[in-house]
C-alpha positions as CSV (number, residue, x, y, z in Angstrom):
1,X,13.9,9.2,-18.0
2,X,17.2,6.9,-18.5
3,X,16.8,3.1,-19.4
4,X,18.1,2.4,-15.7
5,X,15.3,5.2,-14.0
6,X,12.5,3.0,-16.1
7,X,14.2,-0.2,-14.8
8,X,13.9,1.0,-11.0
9,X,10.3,2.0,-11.2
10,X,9.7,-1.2,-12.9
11,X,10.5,-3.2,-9.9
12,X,9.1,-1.2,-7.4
13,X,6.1,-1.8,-9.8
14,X,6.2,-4.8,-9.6
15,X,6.7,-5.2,-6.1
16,X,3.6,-2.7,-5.5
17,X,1.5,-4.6,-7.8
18,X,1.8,-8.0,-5.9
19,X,-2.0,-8.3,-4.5
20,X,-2.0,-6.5,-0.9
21,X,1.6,-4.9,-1.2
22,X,-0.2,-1.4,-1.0
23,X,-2.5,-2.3,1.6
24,X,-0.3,-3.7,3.5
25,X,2.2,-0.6,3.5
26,X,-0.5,1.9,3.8
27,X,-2.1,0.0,6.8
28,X,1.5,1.4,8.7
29,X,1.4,5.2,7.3
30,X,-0.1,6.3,11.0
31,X,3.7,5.1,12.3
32,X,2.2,2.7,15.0
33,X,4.0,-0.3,14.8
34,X,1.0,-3.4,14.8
35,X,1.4,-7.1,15.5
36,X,0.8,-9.5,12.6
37,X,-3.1,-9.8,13.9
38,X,-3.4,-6.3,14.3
39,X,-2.3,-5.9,10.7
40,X,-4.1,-9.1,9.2
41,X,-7.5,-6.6,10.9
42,X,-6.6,-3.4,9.6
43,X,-6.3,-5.0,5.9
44,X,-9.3,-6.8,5.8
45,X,-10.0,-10.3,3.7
46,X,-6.1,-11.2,3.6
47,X,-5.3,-14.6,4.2
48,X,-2.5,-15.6,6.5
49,X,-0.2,-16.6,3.6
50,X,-0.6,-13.6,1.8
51,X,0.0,-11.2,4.9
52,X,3.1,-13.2,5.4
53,X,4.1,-13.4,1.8
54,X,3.9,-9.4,1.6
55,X,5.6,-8.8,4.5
56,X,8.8,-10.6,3.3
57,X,8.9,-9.0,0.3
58,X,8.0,-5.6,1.7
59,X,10.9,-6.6,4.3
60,X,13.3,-8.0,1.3
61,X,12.6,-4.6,-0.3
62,X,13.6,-2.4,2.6
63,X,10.0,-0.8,3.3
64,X,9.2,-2.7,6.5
65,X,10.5,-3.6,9.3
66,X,9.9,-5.5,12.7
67,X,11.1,-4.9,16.0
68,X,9.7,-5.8,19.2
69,X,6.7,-3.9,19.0
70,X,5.4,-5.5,15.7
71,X,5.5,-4.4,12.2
72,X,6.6,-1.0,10.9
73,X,7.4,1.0,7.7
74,X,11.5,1.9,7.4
75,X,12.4,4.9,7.0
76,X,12.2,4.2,2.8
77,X,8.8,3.3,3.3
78,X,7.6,6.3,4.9
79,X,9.3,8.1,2.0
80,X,7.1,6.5,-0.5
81,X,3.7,6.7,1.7
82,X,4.3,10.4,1.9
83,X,4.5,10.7,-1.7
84,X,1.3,8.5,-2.4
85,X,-0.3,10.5,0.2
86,X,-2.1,12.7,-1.8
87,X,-3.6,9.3,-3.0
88,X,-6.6,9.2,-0.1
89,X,-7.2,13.0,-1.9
90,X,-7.4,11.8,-5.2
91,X,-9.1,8.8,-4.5
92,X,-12.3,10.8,-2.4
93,X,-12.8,12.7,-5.7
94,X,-12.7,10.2,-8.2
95,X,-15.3,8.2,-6.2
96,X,-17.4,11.2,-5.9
97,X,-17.0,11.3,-9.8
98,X,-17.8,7.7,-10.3
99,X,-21.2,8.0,-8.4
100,X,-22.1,11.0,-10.4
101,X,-21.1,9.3,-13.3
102,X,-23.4,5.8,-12.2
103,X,-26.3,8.6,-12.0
104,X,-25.6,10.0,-14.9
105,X,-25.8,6.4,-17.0
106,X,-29.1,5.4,-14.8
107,X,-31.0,8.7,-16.2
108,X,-30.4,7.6,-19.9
């Protein structure tokens, strides 16, 4: 990977690593545009601030938008959710893992 590849997924990174930035993306993957509220509810314990902090930077960063039926993921942030799809995959099986392994430790 070229110096300037390993800059670009730095910053997206970085962006992603900002507390909520994922949530707040894959709380959009469906396609249905929400309102802020709607949003704020299908995040969870997100403050106001935060919610609106991430949404300018996810807006700044060209992976959401807003029109007038609330908040939605451009066309570049579809393109990303589709390839952390496979995430929800991933993640099933490593809980399943991490409960076995929890078991595993308790019987010790």
């Amino acid at each position: 990977m070229s110096a300037k590849e390993n800059a670009a997924v730095g910053q997206l990174f970085e962006l992603l690593e900002a507390r909520y930035a994922l949530r707040v993306l894959w709380a959009l993957k469906d396609g249905h545009p929400q309102t802020f509220r709607l949003l704020q509810d299908s995040i969870g314990s997100i403050t106001p601030n935060t919610l609106n902090t991430r949404i300018k930077e996810l807006r700044a960063a060209g992976l959401m938008g807003h029109g007038s039926d609330g908040y939605t993921v451009t066309a570049m942030g579809a393109d990303l959710l589709k390839r952390l799809n496979d995430m929800q995959a991933f993640a099933a099986k490593w809980a399943t893992s991490q409960v076995k392994s929890a078991g595993t430790v308790k019987k010790k």
